[in-house]
PANU-246710 format. One record per residue (C-alpha): residue number from 0; chain; x negated, y negated, z negated. Coordinates in steps of 0.2 Angstrom, whole numbers, plus 5000, padded with zeros to 4 digits. Example, Ala and Ser with C-alpha at 12.3 -4.5 7.8 and 13.67 -1.06 7.14 Angstrom:
<sites>
    i  ch     X     Y     Z
    0   A  4938  5022  4961
    1   A  4932  5005  4964
</sites>
This chain:
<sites>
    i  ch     X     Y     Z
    0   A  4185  4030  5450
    1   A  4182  4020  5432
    2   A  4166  4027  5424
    3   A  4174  4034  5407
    4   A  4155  4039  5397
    5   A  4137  4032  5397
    6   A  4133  4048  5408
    7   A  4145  4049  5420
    8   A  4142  4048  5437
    9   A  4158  4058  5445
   10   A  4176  4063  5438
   11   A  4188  4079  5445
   12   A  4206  4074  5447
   13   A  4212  4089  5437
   14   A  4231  4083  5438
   15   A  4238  4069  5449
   16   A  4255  4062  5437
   17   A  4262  4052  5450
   18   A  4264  4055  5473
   19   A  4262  4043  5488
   20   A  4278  4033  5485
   21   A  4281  4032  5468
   22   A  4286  4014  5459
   23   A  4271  4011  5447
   24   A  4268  4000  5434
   25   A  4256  3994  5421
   26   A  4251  4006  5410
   27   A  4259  4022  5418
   28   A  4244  4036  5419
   29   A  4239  4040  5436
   30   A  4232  4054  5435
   31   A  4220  4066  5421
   32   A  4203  4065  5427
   33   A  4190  4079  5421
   34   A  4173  4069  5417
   35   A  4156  4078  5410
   36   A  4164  4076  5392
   37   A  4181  4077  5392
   38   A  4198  4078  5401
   39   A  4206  4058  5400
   40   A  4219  4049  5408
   41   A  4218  4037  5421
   42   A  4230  4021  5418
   43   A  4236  4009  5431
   44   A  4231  3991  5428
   45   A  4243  3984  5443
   46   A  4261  3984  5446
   47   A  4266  3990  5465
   48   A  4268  4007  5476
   49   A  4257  4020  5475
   50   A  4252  4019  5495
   51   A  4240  4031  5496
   52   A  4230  4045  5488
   53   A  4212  4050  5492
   54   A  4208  4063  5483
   55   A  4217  4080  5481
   56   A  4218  4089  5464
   57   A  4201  4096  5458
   58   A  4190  4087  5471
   59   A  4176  4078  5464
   60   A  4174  4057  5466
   61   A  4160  4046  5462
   62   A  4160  4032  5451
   63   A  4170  4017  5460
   64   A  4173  4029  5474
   65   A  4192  4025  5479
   66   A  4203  4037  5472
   67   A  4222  4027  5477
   68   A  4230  4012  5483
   69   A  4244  4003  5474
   70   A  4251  3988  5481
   71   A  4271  3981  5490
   72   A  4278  3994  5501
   73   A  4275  3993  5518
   74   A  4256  3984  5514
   75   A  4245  3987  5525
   76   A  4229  3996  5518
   77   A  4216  4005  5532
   78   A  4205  3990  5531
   79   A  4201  3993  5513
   80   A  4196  4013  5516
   81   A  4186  4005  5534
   82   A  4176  3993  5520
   83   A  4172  4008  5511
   84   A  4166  4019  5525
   85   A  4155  4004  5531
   86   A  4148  4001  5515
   87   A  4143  4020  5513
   88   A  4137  4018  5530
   89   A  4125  4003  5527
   90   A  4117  4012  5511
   91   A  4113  4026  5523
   92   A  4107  4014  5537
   93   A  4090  4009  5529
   94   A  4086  4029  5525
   95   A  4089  4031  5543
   96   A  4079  4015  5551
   97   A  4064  4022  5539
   98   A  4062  4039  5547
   99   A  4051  4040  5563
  100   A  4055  4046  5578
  101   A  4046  4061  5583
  102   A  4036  4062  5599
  103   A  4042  4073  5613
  104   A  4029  4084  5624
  105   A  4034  4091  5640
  106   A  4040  4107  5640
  107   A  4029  4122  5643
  108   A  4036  4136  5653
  109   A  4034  4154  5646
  110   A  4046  4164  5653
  111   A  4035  4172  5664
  112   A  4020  4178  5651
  113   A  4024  4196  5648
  114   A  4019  4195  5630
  115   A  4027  4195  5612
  116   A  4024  4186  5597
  117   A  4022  4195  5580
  118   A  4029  4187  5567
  119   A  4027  4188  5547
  120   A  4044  4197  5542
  121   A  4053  4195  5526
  122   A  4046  4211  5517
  123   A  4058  4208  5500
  124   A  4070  4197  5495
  125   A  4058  4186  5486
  126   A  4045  4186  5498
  127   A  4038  4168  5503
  128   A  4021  4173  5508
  129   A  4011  4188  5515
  130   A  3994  4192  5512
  131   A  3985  4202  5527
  132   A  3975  4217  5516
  133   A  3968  4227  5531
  134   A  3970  4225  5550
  135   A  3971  4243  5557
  136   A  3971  4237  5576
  137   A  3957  4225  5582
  138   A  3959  4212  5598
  139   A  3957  4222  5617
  140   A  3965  4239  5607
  141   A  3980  4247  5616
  142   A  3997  4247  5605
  143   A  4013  4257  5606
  144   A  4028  4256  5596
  145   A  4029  4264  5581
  146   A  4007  4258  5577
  147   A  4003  4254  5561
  148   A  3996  4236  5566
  149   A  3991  4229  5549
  150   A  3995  4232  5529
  151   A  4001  4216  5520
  152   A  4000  4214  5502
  153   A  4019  4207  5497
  154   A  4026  4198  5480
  155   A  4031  4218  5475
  156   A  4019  4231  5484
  157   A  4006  4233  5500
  158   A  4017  4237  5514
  159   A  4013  4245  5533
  160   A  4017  4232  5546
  161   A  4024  4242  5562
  162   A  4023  4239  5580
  163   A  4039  4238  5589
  164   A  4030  4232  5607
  165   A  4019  4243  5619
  166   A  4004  4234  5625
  167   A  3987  4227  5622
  168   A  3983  4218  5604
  169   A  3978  4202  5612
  170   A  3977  4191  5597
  171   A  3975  4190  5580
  172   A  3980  4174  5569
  173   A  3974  4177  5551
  174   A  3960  4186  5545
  175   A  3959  4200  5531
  176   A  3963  4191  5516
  177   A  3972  4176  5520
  178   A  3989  4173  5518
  179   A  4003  4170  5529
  180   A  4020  4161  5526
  181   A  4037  4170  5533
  182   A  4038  4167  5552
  183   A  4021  4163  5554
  184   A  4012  4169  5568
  185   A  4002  4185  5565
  186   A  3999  4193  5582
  187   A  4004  4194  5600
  188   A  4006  4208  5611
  189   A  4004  4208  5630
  190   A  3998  4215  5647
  191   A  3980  4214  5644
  192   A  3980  4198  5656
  193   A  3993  4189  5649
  194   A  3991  4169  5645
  195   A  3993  4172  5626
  196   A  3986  4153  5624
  197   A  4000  4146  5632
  198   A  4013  4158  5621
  199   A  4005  4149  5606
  200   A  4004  4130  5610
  201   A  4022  4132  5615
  202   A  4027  4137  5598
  203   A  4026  4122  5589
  204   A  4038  4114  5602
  205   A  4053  4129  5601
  206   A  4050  4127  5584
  207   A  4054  4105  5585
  208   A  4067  4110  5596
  209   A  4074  4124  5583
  210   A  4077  4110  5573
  211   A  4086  4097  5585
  212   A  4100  4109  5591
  213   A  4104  4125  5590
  214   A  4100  4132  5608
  215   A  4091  4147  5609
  216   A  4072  4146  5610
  217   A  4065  4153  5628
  218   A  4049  4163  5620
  219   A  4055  4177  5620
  220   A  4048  4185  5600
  221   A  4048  4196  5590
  222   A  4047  4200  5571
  223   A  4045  4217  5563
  224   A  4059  4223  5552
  225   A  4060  4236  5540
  226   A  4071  4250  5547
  227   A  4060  4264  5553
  228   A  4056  4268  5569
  229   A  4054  4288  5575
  230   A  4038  4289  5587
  231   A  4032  4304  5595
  232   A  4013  4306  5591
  233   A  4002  4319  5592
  234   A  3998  4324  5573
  235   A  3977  4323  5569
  236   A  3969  4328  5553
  237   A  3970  4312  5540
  238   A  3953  4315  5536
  239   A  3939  4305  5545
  240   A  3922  4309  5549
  241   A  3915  4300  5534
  242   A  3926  4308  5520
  243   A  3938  4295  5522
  244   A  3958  4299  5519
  245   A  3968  4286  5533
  246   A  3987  4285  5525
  247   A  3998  4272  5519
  248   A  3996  4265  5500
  249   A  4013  4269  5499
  250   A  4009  4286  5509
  251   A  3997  4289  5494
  252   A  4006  4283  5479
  253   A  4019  4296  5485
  254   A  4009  4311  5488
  255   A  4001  4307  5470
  256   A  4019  4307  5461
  257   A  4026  4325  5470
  258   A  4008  4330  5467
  259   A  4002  4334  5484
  260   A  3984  4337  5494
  261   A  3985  4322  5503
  262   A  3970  4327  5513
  263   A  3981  4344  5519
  264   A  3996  4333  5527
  265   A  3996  4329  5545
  266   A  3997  4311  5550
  267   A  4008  4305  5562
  268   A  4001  4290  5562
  269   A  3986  4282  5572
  270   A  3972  4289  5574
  271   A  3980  4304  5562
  272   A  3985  4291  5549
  273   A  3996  4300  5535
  274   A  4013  4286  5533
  275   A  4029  4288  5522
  276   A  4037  4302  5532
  277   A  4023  4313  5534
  278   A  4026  4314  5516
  279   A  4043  4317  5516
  280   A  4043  4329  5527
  281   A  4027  4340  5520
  282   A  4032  4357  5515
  283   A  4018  4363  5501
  284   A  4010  4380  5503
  285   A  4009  4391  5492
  286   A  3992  4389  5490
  287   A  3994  4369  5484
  288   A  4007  4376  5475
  289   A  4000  4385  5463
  290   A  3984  4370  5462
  291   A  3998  4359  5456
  292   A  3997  4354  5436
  293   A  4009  4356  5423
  294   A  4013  4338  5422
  295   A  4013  4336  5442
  296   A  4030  4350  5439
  297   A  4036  4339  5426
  298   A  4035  4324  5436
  299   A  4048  4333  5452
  300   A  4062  4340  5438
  301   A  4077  4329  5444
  302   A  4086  4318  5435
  303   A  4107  4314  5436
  304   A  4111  4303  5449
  305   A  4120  4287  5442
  306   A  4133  4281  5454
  307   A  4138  4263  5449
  308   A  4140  4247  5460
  309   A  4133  4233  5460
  310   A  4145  4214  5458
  311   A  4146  4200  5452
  312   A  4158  4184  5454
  313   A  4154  4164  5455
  314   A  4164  4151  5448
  315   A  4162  4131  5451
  316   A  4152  4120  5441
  317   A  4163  4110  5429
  318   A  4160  4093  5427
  319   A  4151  4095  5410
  320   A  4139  4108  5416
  321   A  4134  4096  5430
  322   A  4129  4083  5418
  323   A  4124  4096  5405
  324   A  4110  4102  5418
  325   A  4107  4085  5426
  326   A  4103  4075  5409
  327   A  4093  4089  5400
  328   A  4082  4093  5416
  329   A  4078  4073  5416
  330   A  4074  4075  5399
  331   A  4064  4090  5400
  332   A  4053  4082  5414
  333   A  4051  4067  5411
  334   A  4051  4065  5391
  335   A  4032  4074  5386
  336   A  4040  4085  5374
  337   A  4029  4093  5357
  338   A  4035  4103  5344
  339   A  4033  4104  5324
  340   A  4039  4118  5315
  341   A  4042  4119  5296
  342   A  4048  4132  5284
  343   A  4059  4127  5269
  344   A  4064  4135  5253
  345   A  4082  4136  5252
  346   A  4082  4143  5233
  347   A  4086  4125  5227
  348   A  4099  4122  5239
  349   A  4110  4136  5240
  350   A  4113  4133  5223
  351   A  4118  4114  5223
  352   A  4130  4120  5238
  353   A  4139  4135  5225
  354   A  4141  4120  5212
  355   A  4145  4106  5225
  356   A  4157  4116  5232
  357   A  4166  4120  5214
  358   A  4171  4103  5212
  359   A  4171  4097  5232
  360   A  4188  4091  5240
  361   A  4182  4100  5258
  362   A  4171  4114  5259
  363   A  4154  4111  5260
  364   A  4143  4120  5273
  365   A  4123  4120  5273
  366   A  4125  4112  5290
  367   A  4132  4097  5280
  368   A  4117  4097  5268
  369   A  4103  4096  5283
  370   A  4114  4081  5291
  371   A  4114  4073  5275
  372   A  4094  4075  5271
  373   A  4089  4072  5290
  374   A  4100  4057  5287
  375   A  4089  4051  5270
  376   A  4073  4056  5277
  377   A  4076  4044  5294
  378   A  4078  4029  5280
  379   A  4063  4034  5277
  380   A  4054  4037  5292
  381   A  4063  4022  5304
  382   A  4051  4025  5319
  383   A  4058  4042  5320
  384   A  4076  4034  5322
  385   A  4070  4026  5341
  386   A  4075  4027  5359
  387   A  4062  4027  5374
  388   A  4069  4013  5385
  389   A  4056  4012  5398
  390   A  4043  3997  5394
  391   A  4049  3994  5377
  392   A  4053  4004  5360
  393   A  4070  4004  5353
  394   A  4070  4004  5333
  395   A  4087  4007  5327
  396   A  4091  4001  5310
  397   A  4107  4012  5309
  398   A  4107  4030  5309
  399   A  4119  4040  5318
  400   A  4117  4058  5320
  401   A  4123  4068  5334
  402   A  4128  4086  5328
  403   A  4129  4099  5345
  404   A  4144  4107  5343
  405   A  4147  4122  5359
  406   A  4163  4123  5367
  407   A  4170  4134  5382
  408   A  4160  4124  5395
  409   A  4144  4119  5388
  410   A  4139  4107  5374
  411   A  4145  4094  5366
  412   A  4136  4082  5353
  413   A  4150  4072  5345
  414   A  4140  4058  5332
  415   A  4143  4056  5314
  416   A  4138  4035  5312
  417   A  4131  4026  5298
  418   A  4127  4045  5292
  419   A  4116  4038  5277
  420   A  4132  4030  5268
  421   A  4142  4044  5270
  422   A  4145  4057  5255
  423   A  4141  4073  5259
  424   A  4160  4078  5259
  425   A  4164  4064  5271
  426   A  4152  4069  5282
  427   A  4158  4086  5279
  428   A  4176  4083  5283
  429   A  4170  4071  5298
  430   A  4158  4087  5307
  431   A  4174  4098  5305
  432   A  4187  4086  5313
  433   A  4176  4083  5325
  434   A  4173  4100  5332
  435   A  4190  4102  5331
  436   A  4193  4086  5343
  437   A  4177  4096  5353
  438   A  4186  4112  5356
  439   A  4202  4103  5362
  440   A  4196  4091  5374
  441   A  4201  4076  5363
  442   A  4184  4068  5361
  443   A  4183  4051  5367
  444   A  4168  4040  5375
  445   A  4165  4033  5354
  446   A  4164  4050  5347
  447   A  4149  4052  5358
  448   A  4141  4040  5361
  449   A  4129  4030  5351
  450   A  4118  4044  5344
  451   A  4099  4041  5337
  452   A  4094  4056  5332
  453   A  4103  4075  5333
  454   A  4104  4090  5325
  455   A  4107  4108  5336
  456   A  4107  4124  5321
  457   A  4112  4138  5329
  458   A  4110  4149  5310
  459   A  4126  4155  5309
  460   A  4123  4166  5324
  461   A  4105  4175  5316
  462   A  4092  4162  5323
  463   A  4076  4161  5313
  464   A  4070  4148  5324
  465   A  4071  4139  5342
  466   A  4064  4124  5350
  467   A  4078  4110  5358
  468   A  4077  4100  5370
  469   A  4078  4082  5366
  470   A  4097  4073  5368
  471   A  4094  4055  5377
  472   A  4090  4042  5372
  473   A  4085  4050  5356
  474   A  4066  4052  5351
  475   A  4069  4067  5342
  476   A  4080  4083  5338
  477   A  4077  4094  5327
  478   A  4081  4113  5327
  479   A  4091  4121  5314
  480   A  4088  4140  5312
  481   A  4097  4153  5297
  482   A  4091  4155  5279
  483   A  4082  4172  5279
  484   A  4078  4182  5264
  485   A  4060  4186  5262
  486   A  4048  4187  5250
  487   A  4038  4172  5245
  488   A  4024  4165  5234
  489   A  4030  4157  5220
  490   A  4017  4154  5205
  491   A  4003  4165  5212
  492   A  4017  4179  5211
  493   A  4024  4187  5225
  494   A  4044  4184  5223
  495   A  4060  4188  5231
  496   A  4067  4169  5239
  497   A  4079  4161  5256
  498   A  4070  4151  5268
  499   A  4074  4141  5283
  500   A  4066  4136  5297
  501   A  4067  4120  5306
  502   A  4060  4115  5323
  503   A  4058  4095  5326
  504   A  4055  4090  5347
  505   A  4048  4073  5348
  506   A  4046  4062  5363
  507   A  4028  4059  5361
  508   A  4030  4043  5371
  509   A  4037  4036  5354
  510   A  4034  4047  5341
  511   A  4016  4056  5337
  512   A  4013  4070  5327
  513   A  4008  4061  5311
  514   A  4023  4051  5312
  515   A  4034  4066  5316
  516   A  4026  4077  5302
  517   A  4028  4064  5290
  518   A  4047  4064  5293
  519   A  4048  4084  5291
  520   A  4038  4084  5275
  521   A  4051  4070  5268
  522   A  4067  4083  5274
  523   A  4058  4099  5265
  524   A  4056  4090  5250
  525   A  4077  4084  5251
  526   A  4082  4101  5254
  527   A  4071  4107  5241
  528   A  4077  4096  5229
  529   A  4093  4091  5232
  530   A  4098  4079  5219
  531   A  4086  4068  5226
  532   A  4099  4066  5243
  533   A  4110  4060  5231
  534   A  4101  4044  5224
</sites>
């Protein structure tokens, strides 16, 4: 697999043009290969049989990866995919050798402790953590199914964590307050003289072996889930001797929207703890009834039910959006981004645009005006025209400007070169045939590659403003937003006028703020003026 772009680090075969067997020759195209940019053909460079093919039509092969084998009929080839194999193997050797072998212990045997671990369980979908708010059970207390054992502050509410084991509470791992990860140990329940010790130094060791193979783990455990669990308990009044109400936050919070006593519901729970379905199941006297507010009533009208469902679908991710993600998340945290935002007044320049295009072969957009001052302006300002190569500065003398252009996949940035010695029509005409080339697949590695500096304006579509992430190896890009219509200032009066909004990001590795500033002021004054683009 040839690399075809600066970027590339993988190609799809999206179409093979020739099968095992087939007389080839140099110059016929192979196959059409799909890199991050654009769909190419792969040529032959040798004469021969096509003896073998490694890769199938919309698989994925890296960079000299072998794709095929051409050579006389009847040649024998398994000894260049074994020097393949071997080579990939040897660059995974020295990962190997580097990792350290873990220490085995001898087995602890816990099949006889009649005791169950209690595990932190996944209370939402996003849950990584759990916090214990209040432990309701202490050490030596006797448990039975269905006991609210702790409540546990979640990502999205305080929930009741059940007992699904009888027993006595023989330990308790973290105190109220701390947090516990998912699957981490939070209790174990037991006969009272149970060997809880042993349970939790064997842990660690299931938990190695969980790991090294897939055998089932001899502790036998147990993590709470959150489908309900109907007890049988004799119901006590919720209030306790010290005033105190004993229910559920979420017991509470729903007693609070139907607009009920709390204190006149039955608890089911310990000790005559009020939980979700005493609630549910409370029927209101009339006396509660009538204490209920006007804006309790409003609270219990029904609404319509909305029946939908719920769908989505997944596609793969095309080769462009790969390198799309891969080379702007690089930039993002490696390049210290800082932004400087500038407002322009457009007055000038819309009406150079009216008479340029009056008399202007192509017509000219005010896309083509910002590429041409950003052009004029970097002559100005050469350190903002530079590239971060690592432990040196690269100042380019040329300017080429990289205008993102979007397309079905993702983004393309094709590069107008020697931008400053272009008219503004030729770099008009240049923009369109290139975003043209752009949307048909037909851009080749020199259209995009060699950028130094790149504009993204995304005004067509209403943006006032936005902040880009910077194209590599470039310093800088600057953010085009529309030309809104707004009052302005203009000789101590207050006036209608159109202004734009540009956003530059700058690598501050390379360029500072003064330096970056500089360049802006130089572009405002350009589009402000725009005669002076044309000297």
């Amino acid at each position: 697999m040839p690399k075809m772009s600066d970027t590339m680090t993988e190609g799809v075969i999206a179409a093979w043009l020739k099968k095992v067997g087939d007389q080839v020759k140099s110059g016929d195209i192979l196959a059409e290969v799909e890199t991050d940019k654009a769909t190419m053909e792969l040529e032959a460079y040798d004469d021969g049989i096509l003896l073998h093919i490694g890769i199938k039509e919309q698989e994925a092969a890296p960079v000299d990866g072998i794709i095929a084998i051409i050579g006389e009929k009847g040649e024998a080839f398994d000894h260049l995919l074994d020097q393949q194999e071997t080579k990939q193997v040897k660059q995974a050797k020295p990962e190997v050798e580097a990792t350290p072998a873990k220490p085995t212990a001898p087995a602890v045997d816990t099949s006889s402790i009649n005791a169950t671990i209690i595990k932190m369980p996944k209370m939402s979908d996003t849950m990584e953590e759990g916090t214990i708010a209040q432990w309701l059970k202490k050490v030596g207390d006797e448990v039975k199914s269905g006991d609210i054992l702790a409540e546990v502050e979640t990502d999205k509410a305080t929930m009741e964590l059940e007992s699904y084991e009888d027993g006595t509470l023989l330990y308790i791992g973290p105190k109220d307050g701390e947090a516990v990860a998912v699957d981490g140990i939070l209790a174990i329940i037991g006969d009272a003289d149970a060997d809880y010790k042993a349970l939790i130094s064997a842990q660690p060791q299931a938990e190695s072996k969980k790991e090294e193979s897939a055998a089932p783990e001899v502790i036998k455990e147990s993590a709470p889930v959150a489908a309900p669990v109907q007890v049988e308990t004799k119901q006590e009044s919720p209030v306790s001797s010290d005033g105190r109400i004993k229910a559920s936050p979420l017991a509470k919070k729903m007693a609070k929207d139907l607009g009920y006593d709390i204190s006149k519901i039955s608890g089911s729970g310990d000790n005559g703890r009020v939980i979700k379905k005493d609630v549910e199941s409370y029927t209101p006297t009339a006396e509660s009834v009538s204490a209920s507010t006007e804006k309790t009533e409003a609270l219990v009208v029904q609404v319509p039910v909305v029946a939908g469902e719920e769908s989505y679908h997944e596609v793969a991710v095309s080769q462009m959006r790969k390198i799309i993600a891969k080379r702007l998340a690089e930039s993002k945290f490696t390049s210290p981004h800082f932004y400087l935002t500038m407002e322009i007044n457009m007055d000038n320049a819309i009406a150079a645009r009216k008479s340029m295009n009056e008399v202007a072969p192509v017509k000219i957009s005010f896309n083509d005006l910002v590429v041409k001052a950003a052009a004029a302006a970097l002559r100005q300002h050469p350190k903002v025209n530079a590239s971060w190569l690592g432990d040196k500065i690269r100042y380019n003398n040329h300017i080429h400007i990289g205008v993102a252009v979007a397309v079905d996949e993702g983004l393309l940035v094709p590069v107008i070169k020697f931008t400053d010695q272009k008219s503004i029509s030729h770099i008009s005409t240049e923009i369109k045939n290139l975003a043209s080339m752009a949307a048909n697949k037909q851009l080749q590695p020199e259209h995009w590659e060699g950028n130094t500096f790149t504009i993204s304006n995304l005004g067509m579509f209403g943006i006032e403003e936005f902040t880009a992430i910077i194209n590599p190896p470039d310093a800088c890009i600057m953010a085009v937003g529309g030309i809104k219509e707004t009052a302005i200032v203009k000789d101590g009066n207050l006036v209608p006028g159109n202004v734009m909004k540009v956003t530059l990001s700058c690598d501050h590795r390379v360029v500072d703020g003064v330096i970056g500033s500089a360049f802006l002021k130089t572009f405002k004054e350009y589009l402000e003026d725009p005669v002076r683009i044309l000297i």
